[in-house]
C-alpha positions in Angstrom: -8.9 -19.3 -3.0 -6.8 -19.4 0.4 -7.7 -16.7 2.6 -4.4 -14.7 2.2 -5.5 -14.0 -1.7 -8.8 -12.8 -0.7 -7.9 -10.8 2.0 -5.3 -8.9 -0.3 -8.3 -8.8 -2.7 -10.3 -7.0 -0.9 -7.9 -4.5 0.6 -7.4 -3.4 -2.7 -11.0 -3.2 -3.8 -11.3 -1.0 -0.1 -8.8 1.3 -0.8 -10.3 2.2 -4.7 -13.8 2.5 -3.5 -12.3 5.1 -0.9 -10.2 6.9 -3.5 -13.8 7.2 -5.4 -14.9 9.2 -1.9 -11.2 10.9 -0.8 -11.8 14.4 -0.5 -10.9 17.4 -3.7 -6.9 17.9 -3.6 -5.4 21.1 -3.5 -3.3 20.5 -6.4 -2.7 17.2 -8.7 0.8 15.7 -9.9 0.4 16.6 -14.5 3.3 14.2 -14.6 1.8 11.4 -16.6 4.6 9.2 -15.6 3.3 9.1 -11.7 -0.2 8.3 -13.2 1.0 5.3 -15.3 2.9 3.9 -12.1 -0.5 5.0 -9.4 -2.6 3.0 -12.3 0.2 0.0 -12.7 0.6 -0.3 -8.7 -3.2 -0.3 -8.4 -4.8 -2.7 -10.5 -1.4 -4.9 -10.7 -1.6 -6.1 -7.5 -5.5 -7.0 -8.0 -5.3 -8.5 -10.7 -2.4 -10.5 -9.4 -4.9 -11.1 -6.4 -7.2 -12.5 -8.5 -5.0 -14.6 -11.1 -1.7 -15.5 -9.6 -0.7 -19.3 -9.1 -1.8 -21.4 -7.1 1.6 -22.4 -5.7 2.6 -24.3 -2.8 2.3 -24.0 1.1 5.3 -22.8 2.8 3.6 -22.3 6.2 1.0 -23.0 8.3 -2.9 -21.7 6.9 -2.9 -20.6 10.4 0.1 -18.6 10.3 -0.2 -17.2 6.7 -4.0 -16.5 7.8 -2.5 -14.8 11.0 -0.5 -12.9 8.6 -3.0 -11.8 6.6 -5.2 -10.7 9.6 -1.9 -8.5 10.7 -2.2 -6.8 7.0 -6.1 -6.4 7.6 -5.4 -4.4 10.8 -2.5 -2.5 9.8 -4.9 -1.3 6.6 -7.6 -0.4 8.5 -5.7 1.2 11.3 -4.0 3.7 8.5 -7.5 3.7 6.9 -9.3 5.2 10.1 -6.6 7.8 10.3 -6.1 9.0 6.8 -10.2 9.5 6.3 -11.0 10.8 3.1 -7.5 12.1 2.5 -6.4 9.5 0.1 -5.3 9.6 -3.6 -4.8 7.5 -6.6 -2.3 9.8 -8.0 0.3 12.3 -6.1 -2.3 14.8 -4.8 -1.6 17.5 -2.2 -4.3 17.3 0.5 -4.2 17.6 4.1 -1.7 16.2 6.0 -2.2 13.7 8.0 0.5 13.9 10.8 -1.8 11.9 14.4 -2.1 7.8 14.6 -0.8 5.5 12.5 0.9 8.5 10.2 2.9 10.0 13.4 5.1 6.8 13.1 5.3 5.5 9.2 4.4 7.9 6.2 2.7 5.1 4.2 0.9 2.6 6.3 -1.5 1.3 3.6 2.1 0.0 1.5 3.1 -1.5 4.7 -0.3 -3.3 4.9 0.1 -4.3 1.2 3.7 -5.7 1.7 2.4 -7.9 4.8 -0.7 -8.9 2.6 1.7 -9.6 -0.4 3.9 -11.9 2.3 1.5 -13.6 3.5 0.0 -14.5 -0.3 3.6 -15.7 -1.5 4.0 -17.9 1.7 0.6 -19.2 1.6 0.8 -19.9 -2.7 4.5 -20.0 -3.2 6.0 -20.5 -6.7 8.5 -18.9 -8.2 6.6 -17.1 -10.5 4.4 -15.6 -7.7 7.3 -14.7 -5.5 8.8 -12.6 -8.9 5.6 -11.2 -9.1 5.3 -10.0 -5.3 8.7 -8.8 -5.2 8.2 -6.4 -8.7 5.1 -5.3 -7.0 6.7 -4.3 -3.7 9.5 -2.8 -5.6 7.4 -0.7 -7.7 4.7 0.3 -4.5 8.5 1.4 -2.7 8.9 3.5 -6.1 5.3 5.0 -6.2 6.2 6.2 -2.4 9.3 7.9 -3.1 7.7 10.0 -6.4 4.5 10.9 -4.1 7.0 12.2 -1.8 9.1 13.8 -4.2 5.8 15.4 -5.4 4.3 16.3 -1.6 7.6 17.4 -0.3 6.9 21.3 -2.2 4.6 21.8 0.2 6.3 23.1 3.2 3.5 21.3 5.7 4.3 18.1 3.8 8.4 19.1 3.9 8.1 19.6 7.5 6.2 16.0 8.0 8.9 14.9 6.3 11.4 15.7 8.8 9.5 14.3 11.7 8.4 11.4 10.4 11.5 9.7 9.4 10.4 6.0 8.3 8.7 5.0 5.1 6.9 1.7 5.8 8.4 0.3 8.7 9.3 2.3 11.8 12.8 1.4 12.7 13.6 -0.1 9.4 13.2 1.9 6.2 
């Protein structure tokens, strides 16, 4: 176990123990295509946590650990901001506009995508890089449909239009 895997770990295990205590939604996604991909996203990436390859070391433990740490902050940071107003599924509660969510529109991927780096550099095979990639690919996915979902409601639509980067400010 380096600390990269547990750290990712245990973001994960955070973020569904706060989904148990997110506060009612207004109105819930019926689409049970988003709800396959919310479950796949979820649990995917924990189990691949738990029970991906050992791999090799590409870096440093004290730059993959530093990287790690980066994720760590950049989860709690969206964590703190967001409150209770997180979902499993594409769920219309309020909008979170202040903080982190003035500047990216879904922090807690970005967090994932660092952790996920930081695992792959830190346990590198093949296998695990295929793995982290899918995963990132399919997280990018899950954005996009919540959006799709979220953007009926004109608050969201309008957070939309100020808030014009994904997971990286500058970037995507």
């Amino acid at each position: 176990m380096n600390f990269p895997r547990a750290v990712l770990g245990l973001q994960l295990l955070v973020i569904i123990v706060l989904m148990v205590l997110r506060t009612a939604p207004v109105r819930v996604t019926p689409n049970p295509w988003y709800w396959l991909l919310a479950l796949v996203t979820t649990y995917a990436t924990l189990g691949f946590a738990a029970f991906a390859g050992q791999g090799v070391s590409l870096i440093s433990p004290i730059v993959g650990n530093g990287f790690a740490i980066v994720s760590v902050m950049i989860l709690m940071y969206a964590l703190l901001n967001l409150g209770r107003n997180i979902g499993f599924i594409p769920a219309q509660r309020k909008v979170v506009t202040k903080g982190a969510y003035g500047f990216v529109r879904h922090l807690i991927y970005t967090g994932t995508f660092f952790s996920l780096f930081a695992f792959v550099l830190r346990s590198y095979s093949l296998l695990n890089l295929t793995m982290a990639v899918v995963l990132i690919a399919l997280l990018m996915i899950r954005g996009v449909v919540e959006e799709r979902f979220l953007r009926e409601d004109p608050g969201y639509a309008a957070y939309l239009q100020e808030v014009r980067w994904r997971w990286f400010p500058g970037i995507t």
